[in-house]
N, C-alpha and C positions, 0 to 999 in steps of 0.2 A: 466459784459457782454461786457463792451465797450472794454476790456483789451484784452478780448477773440479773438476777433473781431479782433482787430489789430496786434494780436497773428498771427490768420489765414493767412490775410493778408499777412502781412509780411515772414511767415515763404512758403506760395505758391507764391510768388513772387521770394522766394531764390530758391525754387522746379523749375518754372518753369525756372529760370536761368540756371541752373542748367542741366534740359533736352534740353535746346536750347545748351550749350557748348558743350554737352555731341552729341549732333545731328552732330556737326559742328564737330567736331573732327572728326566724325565717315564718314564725307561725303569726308574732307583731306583725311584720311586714303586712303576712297576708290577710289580717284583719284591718289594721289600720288600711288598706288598700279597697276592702270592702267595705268600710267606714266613709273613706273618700268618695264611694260614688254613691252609698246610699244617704250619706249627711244631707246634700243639698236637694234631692228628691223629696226627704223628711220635712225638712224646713219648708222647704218654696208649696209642699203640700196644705199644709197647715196655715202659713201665710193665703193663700188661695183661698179658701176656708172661710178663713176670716175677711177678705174683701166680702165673699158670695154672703157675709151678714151681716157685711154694712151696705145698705142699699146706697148710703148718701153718701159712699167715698168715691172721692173723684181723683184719677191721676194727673188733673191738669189743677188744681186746688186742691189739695193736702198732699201731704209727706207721706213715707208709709208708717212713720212712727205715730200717726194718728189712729192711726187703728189699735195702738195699746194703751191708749188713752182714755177708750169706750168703755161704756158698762156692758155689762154681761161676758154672754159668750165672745163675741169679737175680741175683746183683749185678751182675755184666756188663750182660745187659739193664736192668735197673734205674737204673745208673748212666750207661751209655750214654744212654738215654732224656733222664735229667735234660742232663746234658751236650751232647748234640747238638740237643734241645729249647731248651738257653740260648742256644750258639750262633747259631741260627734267629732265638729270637726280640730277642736282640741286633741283628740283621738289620733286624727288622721294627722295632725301638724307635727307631734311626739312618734310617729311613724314616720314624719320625713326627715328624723335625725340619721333613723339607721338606713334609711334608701339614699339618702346623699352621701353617705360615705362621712369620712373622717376631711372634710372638706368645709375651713376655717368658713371662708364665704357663702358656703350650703348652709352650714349649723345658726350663722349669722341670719339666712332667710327663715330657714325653719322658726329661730327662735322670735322674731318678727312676727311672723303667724301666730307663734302660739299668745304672743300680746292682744294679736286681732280677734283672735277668739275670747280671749277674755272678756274685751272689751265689746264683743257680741251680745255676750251671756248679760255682763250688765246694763246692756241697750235693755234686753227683754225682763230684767230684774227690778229698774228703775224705768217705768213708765215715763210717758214725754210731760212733763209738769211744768207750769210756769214757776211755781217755789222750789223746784229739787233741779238743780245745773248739772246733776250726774249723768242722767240721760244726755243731755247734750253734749259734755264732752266725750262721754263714752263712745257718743256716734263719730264724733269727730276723729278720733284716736281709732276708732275703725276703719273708715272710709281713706282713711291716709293711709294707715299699714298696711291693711290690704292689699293694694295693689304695688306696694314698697318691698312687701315679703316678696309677692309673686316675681317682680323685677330681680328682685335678689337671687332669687331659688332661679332662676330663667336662665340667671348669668352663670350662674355656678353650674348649669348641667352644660353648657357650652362648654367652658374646661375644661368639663369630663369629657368633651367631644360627644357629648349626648344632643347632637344640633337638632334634630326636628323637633323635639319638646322643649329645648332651649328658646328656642324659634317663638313655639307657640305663647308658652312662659309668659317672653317679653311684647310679644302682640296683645296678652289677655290682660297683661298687665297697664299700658297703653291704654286699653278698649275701657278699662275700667277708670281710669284717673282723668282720661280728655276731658269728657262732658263734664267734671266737674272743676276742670281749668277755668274750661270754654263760660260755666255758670258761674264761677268767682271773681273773672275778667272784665266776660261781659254784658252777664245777666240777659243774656240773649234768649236764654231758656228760662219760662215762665216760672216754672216750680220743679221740684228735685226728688218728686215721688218716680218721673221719669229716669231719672240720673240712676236713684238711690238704686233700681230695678236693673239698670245697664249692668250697676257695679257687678251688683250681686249675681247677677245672671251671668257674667263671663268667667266672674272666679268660680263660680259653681259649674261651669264649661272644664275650665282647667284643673279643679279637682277631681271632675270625676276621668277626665282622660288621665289626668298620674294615679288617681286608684288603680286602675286600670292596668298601668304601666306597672306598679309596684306588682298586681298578681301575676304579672306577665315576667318580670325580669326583677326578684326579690329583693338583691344588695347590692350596691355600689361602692362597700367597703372594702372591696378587694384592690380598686380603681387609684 
């Protein structure tokens, strides 16, 4: 009886462990899933912002990393955006470890991401300078991963037989890398404030439909 007893015990004290990880998981999920679709609404806000105060920026002549180059408010806004934009979606990229499951080639996209935000955060940390190269390659180590992570995370929900978001994944992930083939190729495209806006604009499509997804259908670590 006594054996029984610390059978129970023991074996509800693994249960209720058990449901408190399982709670906590499920509460990440649903934050980093709300993190996914308000990150790039935050950013691309503030970015916005910061064009509507520089009268003199042009998307056919400058980058958008010029605008954190300016004095005053325009780089504030600007650089804020990227920066509190990375933060966020850092958030939401360490939320797409427990949404992909215990799946080698998921954790490999997720962990891709969470490179590209860093490399975010430093874009808006190291303004665009002709003496500091950190900006530059920070942008560059973005603009690559990026859409490298999303290819990855695209392929792995396939796997999972998750095909309509797999699907879209690897279109968004496309949508984002072409124009910058097509601009490395064949300089066909004038200047890369267009490109740089493509990029960002698809992957911030595709985060916020997997936020979305994660509030809808929490784990995939059962899969």
């Amino acid at each position: 009886m006594k054996n029984l007893l610390h059978f129970h015990i023991y074996h509800g004290d693994d249960m209720a462990r058990e449901l408190w990880e399982d709670r906590g998981k499920k509460v990440w999920l649903k934050v980093s899933g709300v993190i996914g679709i308000t990150a790039p609404l935050i950013a691309f806000t503030l970015i916005l912002l910061a064009i509507a105060y520089s009268p003199q920026f042009s998307w056919t002549e400058n980058v958008l990393s010029d605008l954190g180059a300016q004095e005053g408010v325009t780089a504030v806004l600007f650089n804020s955006g990227l920066i509190i934009g990375g933060f966020l979606a850092l958030v939401f990229a360490l939320g797409l470890f427990l949404f992909l499951g215990k799946k080698m080639l998921g954790e490999i996209g997720a962990f891709l991401l969470v490179l590209a935000t860093l490399a975010l955060i430093t874009i808006g940390a190291f303004p665009s300078s002709n003496v500091n190269p950190t900006h530059y390659y920070a942008s560059v180590t973005f603009f690559v991963l990026l859409p490298l992570s999303i290819f990855v995370i695209g392929t792995a929900l396939l796997l999972m037989h998750e095909v309509k978001i797999g699907l879209f994944a690897l279109l968004v992930a496309i949508i984002a890398a072409v124009p910058w083939i097509i601009y490395l190729s064949t300089r066909f495209i004038p200047n890369n404030a267009i490109i740089e806006t493509i990029s960002a604009l698809s992957a911030s499509t595709w985060s916020i439909i997997s936020g979305h997804k994660m509030l809808k259908q929490p784990s995939q670590s059962n899969r």
